[in-house]
C-alpha positions as CSV (number, residue, x, y, z in Angstrom):
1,X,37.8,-41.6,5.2
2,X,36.7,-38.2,4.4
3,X,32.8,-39.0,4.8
4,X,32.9,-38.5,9.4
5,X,34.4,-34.8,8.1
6,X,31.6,-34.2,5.5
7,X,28.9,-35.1,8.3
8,X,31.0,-32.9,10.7
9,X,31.3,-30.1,8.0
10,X,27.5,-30.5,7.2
11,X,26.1,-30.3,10.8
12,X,28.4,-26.8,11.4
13,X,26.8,-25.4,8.5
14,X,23.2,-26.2,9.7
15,X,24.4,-24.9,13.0
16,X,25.2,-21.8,12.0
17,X,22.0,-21.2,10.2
18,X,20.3,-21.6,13.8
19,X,22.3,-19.7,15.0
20,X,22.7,-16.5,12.9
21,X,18.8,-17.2,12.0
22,X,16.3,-14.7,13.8
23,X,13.4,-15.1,15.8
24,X,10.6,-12.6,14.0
25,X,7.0,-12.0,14.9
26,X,4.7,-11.0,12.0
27,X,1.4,-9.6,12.4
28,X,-0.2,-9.5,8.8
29,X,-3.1,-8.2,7.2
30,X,-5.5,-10.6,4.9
31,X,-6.9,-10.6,1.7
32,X,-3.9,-9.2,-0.9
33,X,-1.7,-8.1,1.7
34,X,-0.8,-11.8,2.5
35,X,-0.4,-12.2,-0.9
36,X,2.5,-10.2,-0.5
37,X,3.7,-10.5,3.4
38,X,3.6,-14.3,2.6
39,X,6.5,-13.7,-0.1
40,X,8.9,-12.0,2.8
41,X,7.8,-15.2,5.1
42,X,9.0,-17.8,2.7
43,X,12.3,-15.8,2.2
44,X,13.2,-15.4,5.8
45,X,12.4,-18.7,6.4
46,X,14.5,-19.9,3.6
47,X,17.5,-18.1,5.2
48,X,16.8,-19.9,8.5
49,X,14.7,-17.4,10.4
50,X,12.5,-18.4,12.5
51,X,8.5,-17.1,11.8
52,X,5.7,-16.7,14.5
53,X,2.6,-15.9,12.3
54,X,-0.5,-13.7,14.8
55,X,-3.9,-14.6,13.0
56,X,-7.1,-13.8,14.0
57,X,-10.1,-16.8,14.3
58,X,-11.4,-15.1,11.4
59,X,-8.3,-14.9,8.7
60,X,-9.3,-15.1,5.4
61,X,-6.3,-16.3,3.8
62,X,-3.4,-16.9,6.8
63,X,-3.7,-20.8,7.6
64,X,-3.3,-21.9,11.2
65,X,-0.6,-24.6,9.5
66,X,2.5,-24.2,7.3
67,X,5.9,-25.4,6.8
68,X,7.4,-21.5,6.8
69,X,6.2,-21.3,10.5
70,X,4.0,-21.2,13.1
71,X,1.0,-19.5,14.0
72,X,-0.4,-18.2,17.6
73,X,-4.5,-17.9,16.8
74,X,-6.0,-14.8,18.6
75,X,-9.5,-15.9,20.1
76,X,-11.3,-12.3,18.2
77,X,-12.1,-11.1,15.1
78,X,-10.0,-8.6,13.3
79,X,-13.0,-7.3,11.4
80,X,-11.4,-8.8,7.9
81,X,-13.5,-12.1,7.3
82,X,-14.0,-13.0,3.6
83,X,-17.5,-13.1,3.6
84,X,-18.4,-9.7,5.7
85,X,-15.5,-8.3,3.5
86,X,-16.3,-9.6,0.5
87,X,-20.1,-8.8,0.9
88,X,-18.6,-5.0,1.4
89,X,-16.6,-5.3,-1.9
90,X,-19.8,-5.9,-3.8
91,X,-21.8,-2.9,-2.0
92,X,-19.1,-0.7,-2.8
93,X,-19.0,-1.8,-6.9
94,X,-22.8,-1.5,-7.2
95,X,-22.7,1.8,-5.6
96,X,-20.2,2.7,-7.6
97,X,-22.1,1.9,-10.9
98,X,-25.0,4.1,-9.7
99,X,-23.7,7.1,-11.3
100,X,-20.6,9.6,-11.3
101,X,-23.8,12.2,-9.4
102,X,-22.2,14.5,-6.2
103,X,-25.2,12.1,-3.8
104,X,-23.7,8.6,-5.3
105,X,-20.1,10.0,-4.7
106,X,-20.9,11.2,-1.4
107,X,-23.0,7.6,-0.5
108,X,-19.9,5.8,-1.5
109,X,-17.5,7.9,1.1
110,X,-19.9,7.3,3.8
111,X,-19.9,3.2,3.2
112,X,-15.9,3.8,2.7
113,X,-15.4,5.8,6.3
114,X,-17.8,3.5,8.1
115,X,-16.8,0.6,6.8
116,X,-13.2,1.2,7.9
117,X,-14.0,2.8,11.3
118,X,-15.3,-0.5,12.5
119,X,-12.7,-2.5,11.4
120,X,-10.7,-0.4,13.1
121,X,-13.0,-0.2,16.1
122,X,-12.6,-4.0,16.6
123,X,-8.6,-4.0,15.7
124,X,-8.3,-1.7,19.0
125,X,-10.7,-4.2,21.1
126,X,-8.4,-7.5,19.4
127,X,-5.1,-5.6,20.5
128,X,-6.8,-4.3,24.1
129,X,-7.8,-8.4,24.6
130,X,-4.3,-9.3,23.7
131,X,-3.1,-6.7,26.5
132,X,-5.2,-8.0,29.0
133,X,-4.1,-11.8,28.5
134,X,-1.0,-11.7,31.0
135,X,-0.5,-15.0,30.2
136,X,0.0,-14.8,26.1
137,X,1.8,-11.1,26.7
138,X,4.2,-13.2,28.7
139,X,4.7,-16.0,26.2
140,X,5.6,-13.4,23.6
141,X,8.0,-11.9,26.0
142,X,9.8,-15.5,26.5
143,X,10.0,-15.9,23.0
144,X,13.1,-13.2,22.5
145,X,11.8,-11.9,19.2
146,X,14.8,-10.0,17.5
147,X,11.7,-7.6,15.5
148,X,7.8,-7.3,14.7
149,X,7.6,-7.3,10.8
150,X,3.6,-5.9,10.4
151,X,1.4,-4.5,7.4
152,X,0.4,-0.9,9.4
153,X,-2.9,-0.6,7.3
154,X,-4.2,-1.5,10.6
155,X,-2.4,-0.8,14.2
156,X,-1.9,-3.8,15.5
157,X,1.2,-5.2,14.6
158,X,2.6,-1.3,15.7
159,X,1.0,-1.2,19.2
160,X,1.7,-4.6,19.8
161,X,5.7,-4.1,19.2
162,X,6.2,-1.0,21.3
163,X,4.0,-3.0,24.1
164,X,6.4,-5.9,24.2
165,X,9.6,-3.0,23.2
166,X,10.9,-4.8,19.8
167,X,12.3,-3.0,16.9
168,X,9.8,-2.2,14.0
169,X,10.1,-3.3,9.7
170,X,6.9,-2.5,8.0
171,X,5.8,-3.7,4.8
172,X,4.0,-0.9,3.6
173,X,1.7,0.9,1.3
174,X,-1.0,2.2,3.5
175,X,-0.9,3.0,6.8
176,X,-4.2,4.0,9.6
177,X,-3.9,7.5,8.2
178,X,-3.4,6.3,4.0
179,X,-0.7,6.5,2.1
180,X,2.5,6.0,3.4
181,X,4.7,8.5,2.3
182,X,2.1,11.1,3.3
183,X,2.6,9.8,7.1
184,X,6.4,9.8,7.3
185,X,7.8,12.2,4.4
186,X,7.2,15.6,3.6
187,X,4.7,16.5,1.2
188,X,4.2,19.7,-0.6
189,X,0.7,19.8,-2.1
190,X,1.7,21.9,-5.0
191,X,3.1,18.7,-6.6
192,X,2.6,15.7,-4.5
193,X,-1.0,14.3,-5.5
194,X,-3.1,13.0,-2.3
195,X,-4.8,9.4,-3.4
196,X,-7.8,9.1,-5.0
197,X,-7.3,12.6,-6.4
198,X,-6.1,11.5,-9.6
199,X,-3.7,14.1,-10.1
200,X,0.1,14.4,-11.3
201,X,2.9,16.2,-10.1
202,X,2.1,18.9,-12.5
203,X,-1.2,21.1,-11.5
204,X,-2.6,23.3,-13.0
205,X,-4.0,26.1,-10.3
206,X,-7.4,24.7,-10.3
207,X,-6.0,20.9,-9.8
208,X,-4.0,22.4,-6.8
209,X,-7.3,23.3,-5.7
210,X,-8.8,20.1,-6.2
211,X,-5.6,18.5,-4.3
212,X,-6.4,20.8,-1.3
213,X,-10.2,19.5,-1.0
214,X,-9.1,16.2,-1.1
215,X,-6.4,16.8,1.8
216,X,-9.1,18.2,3.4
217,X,-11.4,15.4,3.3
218,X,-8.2,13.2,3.7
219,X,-8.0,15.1,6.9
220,X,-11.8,14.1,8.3
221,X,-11.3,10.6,7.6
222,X,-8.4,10.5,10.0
223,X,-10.1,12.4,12.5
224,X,-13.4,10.0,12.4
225,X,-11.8,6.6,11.3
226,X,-8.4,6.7,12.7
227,X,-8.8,9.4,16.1
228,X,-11.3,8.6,17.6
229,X,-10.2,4.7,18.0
230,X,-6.1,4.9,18.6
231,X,-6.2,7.7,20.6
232,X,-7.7,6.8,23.5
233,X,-6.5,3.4,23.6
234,X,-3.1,4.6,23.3
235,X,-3.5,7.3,25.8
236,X,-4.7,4.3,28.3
237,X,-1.9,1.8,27.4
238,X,1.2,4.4,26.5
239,X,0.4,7.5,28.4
240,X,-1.6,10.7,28.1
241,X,1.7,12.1,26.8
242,X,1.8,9.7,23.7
243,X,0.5,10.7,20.5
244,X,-0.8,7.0,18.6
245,X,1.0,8.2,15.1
246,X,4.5,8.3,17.0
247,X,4.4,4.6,17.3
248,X,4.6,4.4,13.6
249,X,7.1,7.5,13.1
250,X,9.2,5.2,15.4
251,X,9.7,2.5,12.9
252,X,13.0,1.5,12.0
253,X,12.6,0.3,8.2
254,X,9.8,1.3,5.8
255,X,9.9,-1.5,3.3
256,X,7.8,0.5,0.7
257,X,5.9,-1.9,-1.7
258,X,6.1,0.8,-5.2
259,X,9.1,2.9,-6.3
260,X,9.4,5.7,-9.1
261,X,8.1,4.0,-12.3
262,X,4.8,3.6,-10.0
263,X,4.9,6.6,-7.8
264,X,5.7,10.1,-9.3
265,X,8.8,12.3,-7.9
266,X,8.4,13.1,-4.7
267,X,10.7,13.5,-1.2
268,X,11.4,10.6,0.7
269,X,13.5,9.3,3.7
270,X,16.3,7.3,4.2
271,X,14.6,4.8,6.4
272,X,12.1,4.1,3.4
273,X,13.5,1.2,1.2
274,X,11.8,0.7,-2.2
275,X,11.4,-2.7,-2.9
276,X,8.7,-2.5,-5.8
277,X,7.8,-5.9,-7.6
278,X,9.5,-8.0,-5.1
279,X,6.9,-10.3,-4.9
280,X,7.5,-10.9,-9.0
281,X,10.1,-13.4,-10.4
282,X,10.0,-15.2,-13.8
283,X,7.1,-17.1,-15.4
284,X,7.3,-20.9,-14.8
285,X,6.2,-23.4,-17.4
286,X,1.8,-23.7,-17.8
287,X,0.0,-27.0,-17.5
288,X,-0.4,-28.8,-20.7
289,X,-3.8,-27.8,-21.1
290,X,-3.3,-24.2,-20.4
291,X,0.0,-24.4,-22.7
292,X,-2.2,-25.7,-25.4
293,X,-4.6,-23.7,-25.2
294,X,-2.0,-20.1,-25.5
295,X,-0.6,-22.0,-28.1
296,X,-3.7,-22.3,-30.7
297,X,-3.6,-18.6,-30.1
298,X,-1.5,-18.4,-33.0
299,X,-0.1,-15.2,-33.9
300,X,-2.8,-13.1,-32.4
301,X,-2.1,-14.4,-28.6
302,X,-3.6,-14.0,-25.6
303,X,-5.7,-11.5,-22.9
304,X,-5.9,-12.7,-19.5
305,X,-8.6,-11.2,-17.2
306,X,-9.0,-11.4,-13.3
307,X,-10.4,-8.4,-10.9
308,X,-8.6,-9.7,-7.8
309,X,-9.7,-11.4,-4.6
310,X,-12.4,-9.5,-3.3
311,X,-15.0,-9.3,-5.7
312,X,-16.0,-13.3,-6.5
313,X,-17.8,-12.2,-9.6
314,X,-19.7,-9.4,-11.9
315,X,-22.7,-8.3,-12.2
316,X,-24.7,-10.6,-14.5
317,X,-25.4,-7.6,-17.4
318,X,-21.6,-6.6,-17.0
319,X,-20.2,-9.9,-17.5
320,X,-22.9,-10.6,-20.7
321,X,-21.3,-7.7,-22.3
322,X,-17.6,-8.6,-21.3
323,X,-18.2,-12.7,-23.0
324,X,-19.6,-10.6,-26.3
325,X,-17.0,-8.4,-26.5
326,X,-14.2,-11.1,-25.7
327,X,-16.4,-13.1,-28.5
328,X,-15.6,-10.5,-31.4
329,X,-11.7,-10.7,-31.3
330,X,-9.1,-13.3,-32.5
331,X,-7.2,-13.1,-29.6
332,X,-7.7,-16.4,-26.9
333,X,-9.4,-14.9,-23.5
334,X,-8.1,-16.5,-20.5
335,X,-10.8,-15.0,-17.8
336,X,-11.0,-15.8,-14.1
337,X,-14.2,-16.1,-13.1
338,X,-16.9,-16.9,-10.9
339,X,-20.1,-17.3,-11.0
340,X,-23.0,-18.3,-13.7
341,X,-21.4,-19.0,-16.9
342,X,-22.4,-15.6,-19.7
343,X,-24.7,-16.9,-22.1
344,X,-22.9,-14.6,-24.8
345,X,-19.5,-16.5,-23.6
346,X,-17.3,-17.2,-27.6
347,X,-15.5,-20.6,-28.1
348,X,-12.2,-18.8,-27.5
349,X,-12.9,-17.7,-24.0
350,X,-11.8,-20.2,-21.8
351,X,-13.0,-19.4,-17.6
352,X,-10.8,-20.5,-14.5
353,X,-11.8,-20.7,-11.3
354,X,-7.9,-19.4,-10.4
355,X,-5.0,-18.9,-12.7
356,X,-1.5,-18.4,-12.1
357,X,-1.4,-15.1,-12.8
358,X,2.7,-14.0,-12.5
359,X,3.1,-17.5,-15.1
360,X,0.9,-16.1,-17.7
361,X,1.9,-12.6,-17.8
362,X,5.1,-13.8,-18.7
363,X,4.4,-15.3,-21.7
364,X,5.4,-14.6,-24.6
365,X,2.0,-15.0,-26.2
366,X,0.3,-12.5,-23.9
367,X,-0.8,-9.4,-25.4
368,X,-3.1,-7.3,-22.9
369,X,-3.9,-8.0,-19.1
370,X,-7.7,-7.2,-18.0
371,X,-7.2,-6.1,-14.2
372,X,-9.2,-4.6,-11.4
373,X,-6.1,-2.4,-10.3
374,X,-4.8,-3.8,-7.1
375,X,-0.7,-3.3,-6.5
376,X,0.4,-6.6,-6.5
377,X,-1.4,-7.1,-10.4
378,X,0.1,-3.9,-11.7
379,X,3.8,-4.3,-10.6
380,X,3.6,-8.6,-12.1
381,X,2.0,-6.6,-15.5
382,X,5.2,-3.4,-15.2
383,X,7.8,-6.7,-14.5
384,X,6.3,-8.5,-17.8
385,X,5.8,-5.4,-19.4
386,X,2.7,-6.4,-20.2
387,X,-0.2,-3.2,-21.2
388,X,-3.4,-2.9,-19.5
389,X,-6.9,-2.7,-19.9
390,X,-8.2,-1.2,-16.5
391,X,-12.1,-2.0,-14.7
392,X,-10.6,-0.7,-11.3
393,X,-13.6,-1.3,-8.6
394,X,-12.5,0.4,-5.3
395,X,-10.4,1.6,-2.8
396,X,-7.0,2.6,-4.1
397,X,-7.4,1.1,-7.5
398,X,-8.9,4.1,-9.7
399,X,-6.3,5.7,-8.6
400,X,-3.4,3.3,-9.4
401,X,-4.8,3.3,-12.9
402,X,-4.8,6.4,-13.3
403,X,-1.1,6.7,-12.9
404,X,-0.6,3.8,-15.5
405,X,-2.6,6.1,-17.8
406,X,-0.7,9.2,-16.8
407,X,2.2,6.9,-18.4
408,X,0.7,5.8,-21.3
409,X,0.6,2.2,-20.6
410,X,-2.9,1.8,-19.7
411,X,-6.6,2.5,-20.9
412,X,-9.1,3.0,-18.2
413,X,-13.2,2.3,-17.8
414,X,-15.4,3.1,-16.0
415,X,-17.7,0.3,-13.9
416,X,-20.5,2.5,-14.5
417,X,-20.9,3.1,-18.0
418,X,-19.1,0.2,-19.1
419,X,-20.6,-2.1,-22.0
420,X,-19.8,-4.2,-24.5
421,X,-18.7,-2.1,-27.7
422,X,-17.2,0.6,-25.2
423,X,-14.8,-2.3,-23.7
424,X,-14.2,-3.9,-27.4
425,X,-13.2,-0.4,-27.9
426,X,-11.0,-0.1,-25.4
427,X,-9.6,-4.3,-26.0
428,X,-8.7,-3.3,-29.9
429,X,-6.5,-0.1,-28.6
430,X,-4.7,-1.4,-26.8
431,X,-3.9,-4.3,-28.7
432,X,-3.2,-2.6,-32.0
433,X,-1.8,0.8,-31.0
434,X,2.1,-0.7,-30.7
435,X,2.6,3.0,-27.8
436,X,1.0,0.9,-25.2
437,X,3.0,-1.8,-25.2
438,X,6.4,0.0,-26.4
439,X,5.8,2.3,-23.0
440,X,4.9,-0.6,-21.1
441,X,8.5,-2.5,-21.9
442,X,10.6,0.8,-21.7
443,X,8.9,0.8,-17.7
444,X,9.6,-2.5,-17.3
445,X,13.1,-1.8,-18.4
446,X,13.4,1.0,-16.2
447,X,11.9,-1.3,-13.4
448,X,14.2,-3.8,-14.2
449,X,17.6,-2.7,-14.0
450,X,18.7,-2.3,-10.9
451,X,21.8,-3.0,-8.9
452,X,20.3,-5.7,-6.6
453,X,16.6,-7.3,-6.3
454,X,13.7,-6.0,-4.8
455,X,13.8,-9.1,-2.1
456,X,17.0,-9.2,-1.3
457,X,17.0,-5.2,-0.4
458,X,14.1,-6.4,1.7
459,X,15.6,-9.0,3.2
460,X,19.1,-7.5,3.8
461,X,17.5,-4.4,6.1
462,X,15.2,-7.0,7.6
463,X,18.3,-8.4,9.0
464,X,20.3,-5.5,8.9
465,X,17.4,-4.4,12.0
466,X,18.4,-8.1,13.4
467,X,22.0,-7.2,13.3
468,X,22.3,-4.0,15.0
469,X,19.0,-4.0,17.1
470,X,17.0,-1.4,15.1
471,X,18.4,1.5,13.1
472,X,17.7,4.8,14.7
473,X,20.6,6.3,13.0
474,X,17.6,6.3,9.9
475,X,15.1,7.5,11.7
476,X,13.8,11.7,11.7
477,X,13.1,12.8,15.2
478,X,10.3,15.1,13.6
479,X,8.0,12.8,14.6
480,X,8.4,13.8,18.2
481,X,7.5,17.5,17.3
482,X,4.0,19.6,17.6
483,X,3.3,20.8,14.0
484,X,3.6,23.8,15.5
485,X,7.7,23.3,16.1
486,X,7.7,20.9,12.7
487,X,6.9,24.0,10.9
488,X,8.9,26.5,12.4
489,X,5.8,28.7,13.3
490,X,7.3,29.2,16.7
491,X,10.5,30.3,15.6
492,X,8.9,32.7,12.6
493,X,6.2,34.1,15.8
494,X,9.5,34.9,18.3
495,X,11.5,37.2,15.0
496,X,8.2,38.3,14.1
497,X,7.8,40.0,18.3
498,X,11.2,40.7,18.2
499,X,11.0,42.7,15.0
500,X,7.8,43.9,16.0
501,X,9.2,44.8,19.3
502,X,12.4,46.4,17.7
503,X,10.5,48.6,15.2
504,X,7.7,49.6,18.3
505,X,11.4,50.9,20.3
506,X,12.6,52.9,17.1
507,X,9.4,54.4,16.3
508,X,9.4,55.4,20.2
509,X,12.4,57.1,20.0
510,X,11.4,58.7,16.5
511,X,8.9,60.1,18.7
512,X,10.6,60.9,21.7
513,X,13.5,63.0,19.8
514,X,11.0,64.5,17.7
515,X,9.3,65.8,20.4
516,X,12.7,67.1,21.9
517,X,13.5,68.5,19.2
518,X,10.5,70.4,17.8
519,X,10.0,71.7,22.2
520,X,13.7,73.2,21.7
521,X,13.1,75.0,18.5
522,X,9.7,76.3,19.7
523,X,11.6,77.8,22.8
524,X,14.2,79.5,21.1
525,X,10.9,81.2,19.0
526,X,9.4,82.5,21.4
């Protein structure tokens, strides 16, 4: 008698998943970033949201098909294929092994800069096509998205939300213009480090120094990368008026991918929410074979390698001296990699293709991770508490390693003068000097305890942004200042005139009683 009521009950509560569930665009970015976006897109849709997924004909990553939603295909290329990317990756590690010399560094910018104004350069043509279609502009209209969830290391997921007037969550890092906090929160060079300076938040007067030069060059980048392709589009598209950075300033959530174990003290805002090692979650049983294989590890356990998704594989004379230093140690060597197999490979080295990376560095047989530096890899190793040994390649990774060393977690190399008995070297310290992995469990403790998880922060301002329609109540209105007004120089100019002007009217009439005075007494002289 009770089942019509349980059927009745059941198809109210599936009801009222559609109909608190939101409609959300996402406009990723590939490679890693997925990685991560992917995570927020299997959460929302598990709490009855509704995904639309923009890819470009050339994703790397993104497939056309999935059960967590649908995807619209833009006819263009986002400048982001795997192979042209990939190929990129490799130019930039070889380049990077030519030498630490003032001409290799200065090559190695020039790829950087180029490389990333033409990806850029064919972002602003992808997102001018998409204008221009009235007939997929109009579909996205119809849709009644409640927000535009985007990565802003490219614009555009931004420009397309304020085109179709949607409230703004991005899942950030990087932005256009680098690193995210230096965009939206203030940032004193005297102790905030700019990336790729690797600095601290304490400088010595000659590091300050250094910090300045690389603001500086930070500065030229956005001006050549960044200026000279948003800004005209957005002056054609969103007025002369419009400046293409406010877009982004407009945001209503920052969902910022690190927190304070990774990133040193610095200000923030209120509309930034730190949801650091969201993506992580506990290690799930191994296959038989890989379970058996950590197993006859014994008591001396396990190093896992991988360098990440860009770079398929090593140089050949890099990964010979990586086998024959693996070779030398008791440990078990779980490596992912690609490529021809090293001749000086030992028999406890076992290579993968892929390896679930999260599942390993959870166990409790795992002693030291081999990584390339990239966020995601760091945060799983922080969450295991697992130390590193560090071969970072590119981009933002020498820098993310740097700050793992600056905690004493980590022990860095360098691509180009790396070899075998220098990485043995660096293998046996951290495996046997027990401060590596004692700081490495008291930051994952610190990362750890906290009064909710990473995701579900994420996902409650996600919705919270459903809810109420954005959340300008969060958002700084400095964004729609000139620097000029951001930094008061206006207001210090008018008291400088007036005090200027006040002290030019009481040194006047100094004067002009003086001169009455000393006329007088001369009179009475004479």
């Amino acid at each position: 008698m009770y089942q019509p009521a349980v059927v009745a009950l059941g198809v109210l509560l599936c009801s009222s998943l559609l109909v608190n569930g939101g409609n959300v665009l996402v406009f990723p970015f590939d490679g890693s970033h997925w990685v991560n976006m992917k995570v927020l897109v299997e959460e929302l849709h598990s709490r009855g949201h509704e995904i639309t997924i923009l890819r470009s004909t050339d994703s790397w990553y993104i497939n056309p098909e999935s059960p967590y939603y649908k995807s619209i295909t833009l006819d263009s290329s986002a400048g982001f294929d795997n192979e042209g990317f990939g190929s990129f990756a490799t130019t930039m590690m070889n380049m990077r092994r030519n030498g630490a010399s003032l001409w290799a560094h200065i090559s190695l910018e020039y790829e950087f800069v180029l490389k990333f104004y033409q990806m850029h350069q064919k972002v602003v043509q992808m997102v001018g096509e998409m204008f221009e279609n009235t007939t997929l502009m109009q579909s996205l209209r119809d849709a009644k998205y409640d927000l535009v969830l985007t990565d802003p290391v490219n614009g555009a997921g931004v420009l397309l939300c304020h085109r179709l007037g949607l409230p703004l969550v991005l899942n950030v890092r990087w932005t256009i213009q680098g690193e995210a906090h230096l965009v939206i929160a203030p940032s004193p060079m005297s102790y905030v480090p700019i990336p790729g300076a690797e600095l601290t938040d304490k400088m010595t007067f000659s590091e300050r120094v250094k910090n300045l030069g690389y603001y500086f060059l930070l500065c030229f980048q956005i001006w050549y990368v960044t200026d000279s392709n948003y800004k005209p589009f957005v002056h054609r598209y969103f007025g002369n008026d419009v400046h293409y950075m406010e877009l982004f300033h407009a945001a209503d959530i920052w969902l910022m991918r690190n927190d304070f174990t990774f990133e040193f003290p610095r200000p923030t805002m209120p509309n930034i929410v730190y949801m650091s090692g969201f993506q992580c979650k506990p290690s799930k049983p191994l296959s038989k074979e890989l379970e058996d294989f950590v197993q006859s590890s014994g008591e001396h356990g396990v190093i896992i390698m991988t360098l990440g998704t860009l770079v398929a594989e090593l140089p050949e004379d890099i990964a010979e001296d990586i086998a024959a230093a693996f070779a030398q140690l008791p440990q078990k060597v779980i490596w992912k990699h690609k490529g021809k197999r090293p001749s000086t490979l030992g028999n406890n080295t076992l290579l993968l293709d892929w390896l679930p990376q999260n599942d390993l560095l959870g166990h409790p047989k795992t002693r030291v991770f081999v990584a390339h530096g990239g966020t995601n890899g760091i945060q799983e190793a922080i969450y295991h508490g697992v130390p590193l040994v560090g071969l970072p390649l590119m981009f933002d990774q020498p820098d993310n390693f740097f700050r793992m060393k600056a905690r004493g977690v980590a022990k860095v190399l360098d691509i180009a003068t790396v070899n075998k008995d220098i990485f043995l070297e660096a293998l046996k310290e951290v495996l046997y000097e027990p401060t590596y992995r004692e700081k490495m469990k008291t930051l994952s403790s610190l990362h750890r305890d906290q009064p909710m998880k990473p995701l579900d922060r994420a996902m409650f301002w996600i919705e919270f942004v459903m809810r109420h329609k954005g959340a300008a109540h969060l958002r700084t209105e400095s964004y729609k200042m000139s620097m000029i007004q951001y930094h008061s120089i206006d207001v210090v100019a008018f008291l400088l005139a007036v005090i200027l002007l006040v002290l030019t009217i009481f040194v006047s009439a100094v004067k002009f009683f003086w001169r009455r005075v000393f006329s007088r007494s001369k009179v009475k002289k004479e």
